[in-house]
Backbone and ligand atoms as CSV (ligand in chain L), in Angstrom:
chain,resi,resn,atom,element,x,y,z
A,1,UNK,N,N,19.884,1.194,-12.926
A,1,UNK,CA,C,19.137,1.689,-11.755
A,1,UNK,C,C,20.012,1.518,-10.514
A,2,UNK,N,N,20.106,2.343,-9.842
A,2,UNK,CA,C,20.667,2.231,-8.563
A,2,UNK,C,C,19.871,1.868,-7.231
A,3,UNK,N,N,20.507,1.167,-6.527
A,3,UNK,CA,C,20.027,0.352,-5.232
A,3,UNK,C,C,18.441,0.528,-5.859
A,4,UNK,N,N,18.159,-0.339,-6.761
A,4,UNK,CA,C,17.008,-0.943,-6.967
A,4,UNK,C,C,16.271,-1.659,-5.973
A,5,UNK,N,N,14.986,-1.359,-5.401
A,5,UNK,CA,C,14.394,-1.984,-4.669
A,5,UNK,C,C,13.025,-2.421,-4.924
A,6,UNK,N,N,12.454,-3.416,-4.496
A,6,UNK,CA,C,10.788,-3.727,-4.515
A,6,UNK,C,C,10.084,-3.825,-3.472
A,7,UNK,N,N,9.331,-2.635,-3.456
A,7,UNK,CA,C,7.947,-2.757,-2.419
A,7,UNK,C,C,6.708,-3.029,-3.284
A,8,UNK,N,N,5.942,-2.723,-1.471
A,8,UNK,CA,C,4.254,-3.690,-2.058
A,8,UNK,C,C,3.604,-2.426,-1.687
A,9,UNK,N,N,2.219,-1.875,-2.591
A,9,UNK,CA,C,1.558,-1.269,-2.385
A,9,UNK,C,C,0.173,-2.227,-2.300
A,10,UNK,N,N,-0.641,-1.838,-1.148
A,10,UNK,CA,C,-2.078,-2.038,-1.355
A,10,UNK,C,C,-3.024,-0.860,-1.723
A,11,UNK,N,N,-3.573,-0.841,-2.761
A,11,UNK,CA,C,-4.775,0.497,-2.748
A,11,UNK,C,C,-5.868,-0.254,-1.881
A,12,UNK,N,N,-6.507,0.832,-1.021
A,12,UNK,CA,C,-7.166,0.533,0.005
A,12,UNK,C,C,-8.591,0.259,-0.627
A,13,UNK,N,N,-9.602,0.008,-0.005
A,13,UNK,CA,C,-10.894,-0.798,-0.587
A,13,UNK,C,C,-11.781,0.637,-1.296
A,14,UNK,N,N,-11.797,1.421,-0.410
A,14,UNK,CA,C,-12.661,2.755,-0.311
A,14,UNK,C,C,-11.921,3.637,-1.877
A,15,UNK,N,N,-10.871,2.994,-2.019
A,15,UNK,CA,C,-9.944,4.388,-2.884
A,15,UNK,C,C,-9.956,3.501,-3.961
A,16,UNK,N,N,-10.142,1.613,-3.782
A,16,UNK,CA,C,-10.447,1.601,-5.371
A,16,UNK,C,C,-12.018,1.428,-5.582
A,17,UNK,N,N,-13.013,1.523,-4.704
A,17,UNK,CA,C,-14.222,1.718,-5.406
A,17,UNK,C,C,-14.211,3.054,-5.750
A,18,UNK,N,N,-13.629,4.002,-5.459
A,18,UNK,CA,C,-14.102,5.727,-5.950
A,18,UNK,C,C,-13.324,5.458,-7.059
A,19,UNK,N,N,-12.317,4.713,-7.338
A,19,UNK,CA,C,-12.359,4.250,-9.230
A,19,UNK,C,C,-10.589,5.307,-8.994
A,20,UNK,N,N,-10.026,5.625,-8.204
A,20,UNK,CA,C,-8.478,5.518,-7.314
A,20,UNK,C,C,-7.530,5.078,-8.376
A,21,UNK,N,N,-7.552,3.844,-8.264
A,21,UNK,CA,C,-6.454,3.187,-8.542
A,21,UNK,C,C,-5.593,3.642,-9.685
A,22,UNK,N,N,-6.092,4.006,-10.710
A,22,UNK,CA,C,-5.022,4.767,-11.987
A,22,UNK,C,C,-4.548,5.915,-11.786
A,23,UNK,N,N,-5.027,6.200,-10.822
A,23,UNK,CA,C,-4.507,8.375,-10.445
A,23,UNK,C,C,-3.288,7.525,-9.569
A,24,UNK,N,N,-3.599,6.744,-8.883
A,24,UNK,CA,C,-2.254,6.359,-7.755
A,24,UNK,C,C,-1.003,5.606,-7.971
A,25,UNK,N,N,-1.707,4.653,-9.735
A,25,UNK,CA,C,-0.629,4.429,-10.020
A,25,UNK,C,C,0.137,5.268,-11.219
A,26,UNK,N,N,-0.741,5.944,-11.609
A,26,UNK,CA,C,0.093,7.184,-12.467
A,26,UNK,C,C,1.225,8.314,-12.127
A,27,UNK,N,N,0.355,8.526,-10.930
A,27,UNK,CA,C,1.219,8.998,-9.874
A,27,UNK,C,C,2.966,8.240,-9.673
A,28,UNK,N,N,2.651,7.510,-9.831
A,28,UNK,CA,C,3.997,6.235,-9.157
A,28,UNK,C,C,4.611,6.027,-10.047
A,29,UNK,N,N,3.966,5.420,-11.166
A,29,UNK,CA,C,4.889,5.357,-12.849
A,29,UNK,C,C,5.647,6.480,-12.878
A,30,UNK,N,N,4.741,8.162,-13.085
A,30,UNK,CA,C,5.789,8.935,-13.011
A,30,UNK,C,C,6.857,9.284,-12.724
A,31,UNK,N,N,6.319,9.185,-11.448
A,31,UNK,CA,C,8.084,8.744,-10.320
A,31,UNK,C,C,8.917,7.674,-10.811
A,32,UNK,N,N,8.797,6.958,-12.027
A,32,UNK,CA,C,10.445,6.441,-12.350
A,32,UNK,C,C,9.592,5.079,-11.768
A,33,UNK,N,N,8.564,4.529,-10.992
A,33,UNK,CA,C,8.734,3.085,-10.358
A,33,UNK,C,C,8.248,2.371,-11.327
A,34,UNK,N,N,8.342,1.033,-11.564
A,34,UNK,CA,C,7.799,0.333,-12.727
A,34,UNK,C,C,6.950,-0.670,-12.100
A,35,UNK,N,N,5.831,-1.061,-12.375
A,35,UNK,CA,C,5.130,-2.352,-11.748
A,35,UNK,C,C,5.792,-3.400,-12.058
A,36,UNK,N,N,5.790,-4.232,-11.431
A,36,UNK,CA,C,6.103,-5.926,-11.668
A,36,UNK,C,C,4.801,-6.767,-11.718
A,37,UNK,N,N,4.225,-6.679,-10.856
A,37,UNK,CA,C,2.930,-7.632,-10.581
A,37,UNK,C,C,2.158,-7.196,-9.867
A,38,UNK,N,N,0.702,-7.720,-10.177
A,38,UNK,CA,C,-0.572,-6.920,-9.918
A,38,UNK,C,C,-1.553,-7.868,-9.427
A,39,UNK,N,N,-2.161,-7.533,-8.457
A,39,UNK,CA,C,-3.344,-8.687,-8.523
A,39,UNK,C,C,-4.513,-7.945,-7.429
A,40,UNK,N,N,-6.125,-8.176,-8.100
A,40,UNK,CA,C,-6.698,-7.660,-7.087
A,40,UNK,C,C,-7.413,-8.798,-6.429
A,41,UNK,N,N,-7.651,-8.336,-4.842
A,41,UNK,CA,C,-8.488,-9.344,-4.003
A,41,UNK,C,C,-9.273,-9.339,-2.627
A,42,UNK,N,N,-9.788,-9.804,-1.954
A,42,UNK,CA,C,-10.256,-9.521,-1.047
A,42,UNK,C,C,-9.428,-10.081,0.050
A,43,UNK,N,N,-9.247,-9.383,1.338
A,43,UNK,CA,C,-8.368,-9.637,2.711
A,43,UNK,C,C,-9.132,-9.800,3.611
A,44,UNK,N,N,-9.318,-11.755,3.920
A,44,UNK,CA,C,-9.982,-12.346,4.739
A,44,UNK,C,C,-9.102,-11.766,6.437
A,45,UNK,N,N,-10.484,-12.572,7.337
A,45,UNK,CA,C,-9.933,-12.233,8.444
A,45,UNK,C,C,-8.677,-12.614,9.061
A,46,UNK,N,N,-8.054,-13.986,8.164
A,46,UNK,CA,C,-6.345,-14.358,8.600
A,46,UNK,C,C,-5.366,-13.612,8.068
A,47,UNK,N,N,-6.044,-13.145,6.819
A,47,UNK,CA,C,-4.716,-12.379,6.191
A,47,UNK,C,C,-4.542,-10.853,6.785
A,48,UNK,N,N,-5.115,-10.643,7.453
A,48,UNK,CA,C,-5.602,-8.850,8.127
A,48,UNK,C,C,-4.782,-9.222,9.537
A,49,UNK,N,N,-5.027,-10.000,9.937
A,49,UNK,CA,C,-4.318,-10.398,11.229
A,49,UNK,C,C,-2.797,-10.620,11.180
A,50,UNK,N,N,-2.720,-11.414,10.196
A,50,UNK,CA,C,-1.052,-11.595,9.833
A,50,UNK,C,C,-0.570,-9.927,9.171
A,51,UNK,N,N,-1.394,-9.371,8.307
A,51,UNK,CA,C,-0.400,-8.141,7.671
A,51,UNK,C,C,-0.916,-7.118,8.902
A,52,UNK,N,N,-1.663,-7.017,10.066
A,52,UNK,CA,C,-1.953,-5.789,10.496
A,52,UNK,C,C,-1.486,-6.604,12.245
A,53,UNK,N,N,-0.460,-7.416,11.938
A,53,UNK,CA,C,-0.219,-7.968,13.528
A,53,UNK,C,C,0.026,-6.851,14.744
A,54,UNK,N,N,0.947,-5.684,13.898
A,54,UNK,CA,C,1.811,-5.030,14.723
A,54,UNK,C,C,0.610,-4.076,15.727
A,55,UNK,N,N,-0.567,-3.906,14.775
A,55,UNK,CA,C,-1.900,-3.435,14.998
A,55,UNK,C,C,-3.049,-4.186,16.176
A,56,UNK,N,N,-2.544,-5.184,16.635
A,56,UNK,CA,C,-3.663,-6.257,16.524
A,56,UNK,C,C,-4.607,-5.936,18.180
A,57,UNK,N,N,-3.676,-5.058,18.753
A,57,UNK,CA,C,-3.471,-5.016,20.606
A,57,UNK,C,C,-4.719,-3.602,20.405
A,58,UNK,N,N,-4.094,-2.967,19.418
A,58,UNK,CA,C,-5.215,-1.546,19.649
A,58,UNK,C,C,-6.662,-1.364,19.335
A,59,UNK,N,N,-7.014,-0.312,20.128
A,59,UNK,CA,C,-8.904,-0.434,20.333
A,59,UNK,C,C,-9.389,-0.375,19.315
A,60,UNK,N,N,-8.670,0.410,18.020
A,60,UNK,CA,C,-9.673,0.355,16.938
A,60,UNK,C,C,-9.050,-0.809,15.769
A,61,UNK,N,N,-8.583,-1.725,16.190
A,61,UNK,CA,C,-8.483,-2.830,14.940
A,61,UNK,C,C,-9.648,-3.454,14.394
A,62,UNK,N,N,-10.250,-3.716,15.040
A,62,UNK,CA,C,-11.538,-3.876,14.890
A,62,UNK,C,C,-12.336,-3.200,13.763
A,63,UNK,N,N,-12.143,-1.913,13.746
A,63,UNK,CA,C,-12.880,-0.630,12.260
A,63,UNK,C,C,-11.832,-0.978,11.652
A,64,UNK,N,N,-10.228,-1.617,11.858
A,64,UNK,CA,C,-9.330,-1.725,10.713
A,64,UNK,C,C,-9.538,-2.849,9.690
A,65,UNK,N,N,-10.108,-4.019,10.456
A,65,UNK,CA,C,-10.531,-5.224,9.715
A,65,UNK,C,C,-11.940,-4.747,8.907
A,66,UNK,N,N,-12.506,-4.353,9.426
A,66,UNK,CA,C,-13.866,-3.934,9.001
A,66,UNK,C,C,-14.266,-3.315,7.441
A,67,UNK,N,N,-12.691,-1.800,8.137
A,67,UNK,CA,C,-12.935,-1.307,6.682
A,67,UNK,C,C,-11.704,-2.272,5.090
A,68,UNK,N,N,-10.855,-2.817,6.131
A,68,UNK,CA,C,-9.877,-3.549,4.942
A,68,UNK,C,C,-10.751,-4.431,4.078
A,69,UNK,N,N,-11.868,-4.923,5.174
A,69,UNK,CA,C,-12.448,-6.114,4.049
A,69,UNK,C,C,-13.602,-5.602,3.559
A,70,UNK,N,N,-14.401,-4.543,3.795
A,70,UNK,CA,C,-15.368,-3.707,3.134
A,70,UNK,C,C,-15.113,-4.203,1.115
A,71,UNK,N,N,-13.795,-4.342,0.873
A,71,UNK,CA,C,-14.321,-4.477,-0.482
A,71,UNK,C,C,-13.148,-5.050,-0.963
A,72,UNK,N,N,-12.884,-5.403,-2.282
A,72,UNK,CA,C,-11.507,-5.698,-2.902
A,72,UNK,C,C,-10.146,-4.689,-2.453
A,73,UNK,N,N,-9.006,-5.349,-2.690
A,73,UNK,CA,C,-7.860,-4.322,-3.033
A,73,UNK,C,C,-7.174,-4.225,-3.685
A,74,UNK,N,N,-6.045,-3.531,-4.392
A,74,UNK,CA,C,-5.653,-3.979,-5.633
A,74,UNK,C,C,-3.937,-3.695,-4.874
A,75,UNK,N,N,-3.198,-5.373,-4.634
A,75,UNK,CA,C,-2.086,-5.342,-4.313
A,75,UNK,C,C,-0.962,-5.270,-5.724
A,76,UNK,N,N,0.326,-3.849,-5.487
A,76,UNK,CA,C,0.735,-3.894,-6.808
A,76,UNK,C,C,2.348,-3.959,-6.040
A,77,UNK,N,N,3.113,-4.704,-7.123
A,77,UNK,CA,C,4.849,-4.761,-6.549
A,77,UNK,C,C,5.637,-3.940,-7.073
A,78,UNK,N,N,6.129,-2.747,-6.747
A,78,UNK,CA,C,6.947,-1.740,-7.500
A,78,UNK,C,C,8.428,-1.609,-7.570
A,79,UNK,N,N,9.132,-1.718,-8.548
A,79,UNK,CA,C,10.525,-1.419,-8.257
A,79,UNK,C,C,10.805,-0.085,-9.212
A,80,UNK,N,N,12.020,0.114,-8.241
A,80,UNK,CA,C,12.408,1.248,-8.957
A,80,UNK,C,C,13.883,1.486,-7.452
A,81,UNK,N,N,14.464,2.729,-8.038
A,81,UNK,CA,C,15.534,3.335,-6.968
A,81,UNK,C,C,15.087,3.730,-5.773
A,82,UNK,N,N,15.882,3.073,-4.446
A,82,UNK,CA,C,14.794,3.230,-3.419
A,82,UNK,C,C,13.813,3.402,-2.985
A,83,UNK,N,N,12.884,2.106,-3.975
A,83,UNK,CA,C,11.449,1.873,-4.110
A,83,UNK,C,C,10.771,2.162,-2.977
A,84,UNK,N,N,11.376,1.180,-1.636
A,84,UNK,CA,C,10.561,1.504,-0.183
A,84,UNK,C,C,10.419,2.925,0.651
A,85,UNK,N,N,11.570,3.892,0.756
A,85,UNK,CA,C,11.480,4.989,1.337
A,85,UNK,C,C,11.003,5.675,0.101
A,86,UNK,N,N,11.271,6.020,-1.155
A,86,UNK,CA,C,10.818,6.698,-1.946
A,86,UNK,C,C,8.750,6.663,-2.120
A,87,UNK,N,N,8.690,5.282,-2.034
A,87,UNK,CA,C,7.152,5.561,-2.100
A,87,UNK,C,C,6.538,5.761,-0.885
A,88,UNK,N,N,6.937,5.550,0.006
A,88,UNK,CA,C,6.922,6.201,1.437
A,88,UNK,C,C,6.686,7.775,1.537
A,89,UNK,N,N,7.514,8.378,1.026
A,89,UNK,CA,C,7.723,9.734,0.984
A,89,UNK,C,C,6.397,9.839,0.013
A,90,UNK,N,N,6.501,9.665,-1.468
A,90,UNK,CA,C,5.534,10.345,-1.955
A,90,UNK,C,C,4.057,9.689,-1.440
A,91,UNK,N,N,3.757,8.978,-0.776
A,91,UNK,CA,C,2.100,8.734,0.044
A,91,UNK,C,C,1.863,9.607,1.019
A,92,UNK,N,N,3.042,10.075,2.190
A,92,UNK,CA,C,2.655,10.872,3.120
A,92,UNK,C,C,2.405,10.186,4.673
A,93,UNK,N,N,2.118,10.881,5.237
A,93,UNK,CA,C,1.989,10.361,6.947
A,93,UNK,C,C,0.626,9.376,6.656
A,94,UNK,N,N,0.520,9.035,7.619
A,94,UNK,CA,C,-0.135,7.814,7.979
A,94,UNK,C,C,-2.267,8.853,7.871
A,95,UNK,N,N,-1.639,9.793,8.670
A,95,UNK,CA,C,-2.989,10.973,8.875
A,95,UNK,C,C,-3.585,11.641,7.420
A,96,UNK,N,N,-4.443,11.480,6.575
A,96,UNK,CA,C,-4.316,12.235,4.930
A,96,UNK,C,C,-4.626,13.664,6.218
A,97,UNK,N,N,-5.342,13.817,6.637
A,97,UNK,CA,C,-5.883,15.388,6.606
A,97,UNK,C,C,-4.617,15.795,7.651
A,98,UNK,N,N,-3.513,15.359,7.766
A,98,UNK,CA,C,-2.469,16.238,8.269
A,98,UNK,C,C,-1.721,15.799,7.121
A,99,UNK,N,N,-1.599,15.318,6.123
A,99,UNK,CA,C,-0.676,14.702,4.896
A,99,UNK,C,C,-0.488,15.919,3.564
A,100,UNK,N,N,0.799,16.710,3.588
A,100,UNK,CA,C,1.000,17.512,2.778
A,100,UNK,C,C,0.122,17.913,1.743
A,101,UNK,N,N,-0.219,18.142,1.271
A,101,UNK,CA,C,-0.464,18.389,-0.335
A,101,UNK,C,C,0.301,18.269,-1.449
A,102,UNK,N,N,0.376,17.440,-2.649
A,102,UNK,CA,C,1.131,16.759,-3.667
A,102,UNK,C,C,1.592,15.570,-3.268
A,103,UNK,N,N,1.330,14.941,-1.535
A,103,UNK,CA,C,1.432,13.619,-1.702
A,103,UNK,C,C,0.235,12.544,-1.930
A,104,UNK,N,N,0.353,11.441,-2.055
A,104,UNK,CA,C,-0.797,10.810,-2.617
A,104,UNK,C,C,-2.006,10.873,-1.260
A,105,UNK,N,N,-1.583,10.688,0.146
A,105,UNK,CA,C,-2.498,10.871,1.150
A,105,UNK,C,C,-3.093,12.046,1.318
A,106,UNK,N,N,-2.345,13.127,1.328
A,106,UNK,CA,C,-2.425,14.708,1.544
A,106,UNK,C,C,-3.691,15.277,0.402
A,107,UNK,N,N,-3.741,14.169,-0.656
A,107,UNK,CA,C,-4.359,14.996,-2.245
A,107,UNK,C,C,-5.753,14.179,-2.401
A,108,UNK,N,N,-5.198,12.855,-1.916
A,108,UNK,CA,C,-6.788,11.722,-2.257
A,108,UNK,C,C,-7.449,11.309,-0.857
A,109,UNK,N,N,-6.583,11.015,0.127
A,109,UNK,CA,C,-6.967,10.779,1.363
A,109,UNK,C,C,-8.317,11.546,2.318
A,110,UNK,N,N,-8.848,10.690,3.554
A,110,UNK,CA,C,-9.674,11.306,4.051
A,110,UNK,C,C,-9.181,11.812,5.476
A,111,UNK,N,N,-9.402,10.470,6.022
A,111,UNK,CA,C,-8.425,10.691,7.622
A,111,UNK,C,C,-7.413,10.035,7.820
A,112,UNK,N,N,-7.583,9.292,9.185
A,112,UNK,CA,C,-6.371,8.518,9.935
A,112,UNK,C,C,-6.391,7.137,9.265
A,113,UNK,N,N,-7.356,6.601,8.892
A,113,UNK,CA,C,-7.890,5.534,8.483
A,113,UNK,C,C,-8.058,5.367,6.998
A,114,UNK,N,N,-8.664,5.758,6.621
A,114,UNK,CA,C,-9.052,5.687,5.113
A,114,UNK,C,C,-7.852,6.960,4.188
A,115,UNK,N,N,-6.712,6.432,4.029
A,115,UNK,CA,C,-5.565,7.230,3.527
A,115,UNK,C,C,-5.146,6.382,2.558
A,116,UNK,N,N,-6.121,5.509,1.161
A,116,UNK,CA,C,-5.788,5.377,0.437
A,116,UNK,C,C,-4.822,4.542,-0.342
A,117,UNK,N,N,-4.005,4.521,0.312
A,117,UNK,CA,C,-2.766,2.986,0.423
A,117,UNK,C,C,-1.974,2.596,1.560
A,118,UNK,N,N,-1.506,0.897,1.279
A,118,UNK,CA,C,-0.618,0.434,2.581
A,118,UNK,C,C,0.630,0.702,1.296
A,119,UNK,N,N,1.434,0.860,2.107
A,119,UNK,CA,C,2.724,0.757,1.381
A,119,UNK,C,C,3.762,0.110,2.562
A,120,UNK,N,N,4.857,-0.952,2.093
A,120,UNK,CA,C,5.602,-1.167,3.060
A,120,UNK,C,C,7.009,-0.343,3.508
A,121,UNK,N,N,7.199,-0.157,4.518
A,121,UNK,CA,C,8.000,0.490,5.518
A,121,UNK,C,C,8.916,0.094,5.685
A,122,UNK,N,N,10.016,-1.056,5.497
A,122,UNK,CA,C,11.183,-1.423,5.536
A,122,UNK,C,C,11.557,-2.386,4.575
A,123,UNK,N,N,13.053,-2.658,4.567
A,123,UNK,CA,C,13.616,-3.420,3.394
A,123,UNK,C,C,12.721,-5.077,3.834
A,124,UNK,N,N,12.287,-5.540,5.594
A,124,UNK,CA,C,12.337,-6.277,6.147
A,124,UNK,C,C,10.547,-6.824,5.692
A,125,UNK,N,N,9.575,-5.554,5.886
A,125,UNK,CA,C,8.540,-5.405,6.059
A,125,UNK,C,C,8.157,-5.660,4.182
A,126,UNK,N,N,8.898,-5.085,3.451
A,126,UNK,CA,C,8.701,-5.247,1.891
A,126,UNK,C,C,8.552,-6.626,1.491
A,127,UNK,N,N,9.948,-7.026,2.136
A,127,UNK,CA,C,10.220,-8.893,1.995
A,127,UNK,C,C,9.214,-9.670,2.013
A,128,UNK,N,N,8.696,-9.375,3.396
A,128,UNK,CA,C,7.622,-10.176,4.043
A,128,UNK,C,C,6.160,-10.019,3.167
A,129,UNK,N,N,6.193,-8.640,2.801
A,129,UNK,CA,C,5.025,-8.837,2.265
A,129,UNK,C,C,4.818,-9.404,0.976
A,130,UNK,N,N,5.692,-8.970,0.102
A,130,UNK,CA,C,5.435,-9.485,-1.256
A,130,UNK,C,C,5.536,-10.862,-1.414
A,131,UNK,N,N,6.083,-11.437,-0.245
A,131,UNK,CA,C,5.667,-13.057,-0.138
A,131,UNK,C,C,4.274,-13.115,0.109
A,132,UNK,N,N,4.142,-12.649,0.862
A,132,UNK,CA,C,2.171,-12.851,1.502
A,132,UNK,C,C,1.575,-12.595,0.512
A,133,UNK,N,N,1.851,-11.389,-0.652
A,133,UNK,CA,C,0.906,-11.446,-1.678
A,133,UNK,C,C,1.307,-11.886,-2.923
A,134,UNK,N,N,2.157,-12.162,-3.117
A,134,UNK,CA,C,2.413,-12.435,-4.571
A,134,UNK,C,C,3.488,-13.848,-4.101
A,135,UNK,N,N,3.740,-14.497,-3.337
A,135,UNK,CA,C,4.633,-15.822,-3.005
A,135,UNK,C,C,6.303,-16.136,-3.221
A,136,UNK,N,N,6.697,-14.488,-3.553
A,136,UNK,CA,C,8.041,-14.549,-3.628
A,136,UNK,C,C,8.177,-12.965,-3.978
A,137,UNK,N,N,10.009,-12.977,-3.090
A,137,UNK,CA,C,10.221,-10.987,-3.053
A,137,UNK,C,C,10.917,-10.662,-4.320
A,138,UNK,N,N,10.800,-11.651,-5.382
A,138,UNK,CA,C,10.957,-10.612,-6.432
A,138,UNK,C,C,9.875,-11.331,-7.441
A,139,UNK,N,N,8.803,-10.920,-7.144
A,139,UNK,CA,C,7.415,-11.714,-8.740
A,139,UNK,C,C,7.518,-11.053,-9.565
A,140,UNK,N,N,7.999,-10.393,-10.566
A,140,UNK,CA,C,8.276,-10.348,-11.774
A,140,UNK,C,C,7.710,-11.178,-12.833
A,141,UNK,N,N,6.932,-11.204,-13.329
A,141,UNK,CA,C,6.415,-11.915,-14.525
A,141,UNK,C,C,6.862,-12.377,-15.399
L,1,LIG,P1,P,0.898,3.310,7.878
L,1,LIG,O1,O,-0.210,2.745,7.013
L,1,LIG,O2,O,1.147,4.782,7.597
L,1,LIG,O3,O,2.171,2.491,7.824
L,1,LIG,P2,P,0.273,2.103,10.491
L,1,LIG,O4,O,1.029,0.874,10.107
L,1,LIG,O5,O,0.578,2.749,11.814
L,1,LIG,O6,O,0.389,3.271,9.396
L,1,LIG,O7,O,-1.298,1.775,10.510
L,1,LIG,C1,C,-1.868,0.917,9.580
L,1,LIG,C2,C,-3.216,1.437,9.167
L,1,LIG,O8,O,-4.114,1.431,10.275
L,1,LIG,C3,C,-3.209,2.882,8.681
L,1,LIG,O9,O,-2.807,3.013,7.344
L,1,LIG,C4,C,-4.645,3.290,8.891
L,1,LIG,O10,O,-5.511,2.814,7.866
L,1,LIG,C5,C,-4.982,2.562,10.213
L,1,LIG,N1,N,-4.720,3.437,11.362
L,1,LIG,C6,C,-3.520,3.701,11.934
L,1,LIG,N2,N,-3.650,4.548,12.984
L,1,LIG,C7,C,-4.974,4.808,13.102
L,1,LIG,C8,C,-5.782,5.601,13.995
L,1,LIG,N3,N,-5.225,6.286,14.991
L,1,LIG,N4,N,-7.117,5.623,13.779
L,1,LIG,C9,C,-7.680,4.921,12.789
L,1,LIG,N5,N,-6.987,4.149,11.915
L,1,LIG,C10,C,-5.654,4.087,12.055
């Protein structure tokens, strides 16, 4: 594998009660990424604050905590060849109803908000997270 990397996906609360989660990771297997580690759970109000810091100043964080903890999530660690921009690309913009079609936001997504997964955004942002959820950046089983 080349420049092998590991990011963190969260499926969002709303996308795994509509029963989500295997279309998104089928989706992803396809693409060549392989899971490492899986775990589902609920995101209290410290852990929403620490992963949504960059968020924390704007008017609607507030509906962001709200809807993150509305229900479980199912955090998964993916590697594969430029795991982080690659699953980036195939989720789509941040917006589903401006989000292409054939990406995972563009196809399952609703709006600005409820778009189905977090995925991380840098080699820096990957690091950080898969410590926060799984306690080390490479959990591998
Ligand atoms: P992304 O998830 O694409 O990296 P951000 O880090 O900017 O996007 O935002 C984190 C999450 O906050 C988004 O996935 C979405 O659920 C929510 N969000 C971002 N912008 C808005 C907005 N303008 N209105 C409502 N929710 C938003």
């Amino acid at each position: 594998m080349s420049n092998p990397e590991i990011t963190l996906i969260l499926v969002k609360p709303d996308a795994v009660a509509e029963g989500l989660t295997g279309e998104v990771l089928r989706r992803l297997e396809k693409e060549g990424l392989k899971i490492l580690n899986c775990r589902m759970l609920r995101l209290d109000a410290a852990l929403l604050k620490e992963h949504y810091s960059h968020l924390a100043q704007l008017p609607f964080f507030p509906e962001i905590e709200k809807f993150m903890s509305s229900g479980p999530v199912v955090a998964v660690a993916l590697q594969g060849t430029n795991a982080i921009e690659r699953v980036r690309e195939l989720l789509g913009p941040t917006d589903s109803s401006k989000a292409p079609k054939g990406t995972i936001r563009g196809d399952l997504g609703k709006d600005k908000m409820h778009n189905v997964l977090h995925a991380s955004d840098s080699h820096e942002t990957a690091k950080t997270e898969l410590i926060r959820f799984f306690g080390k950046a490479d959990p591998r089983v």
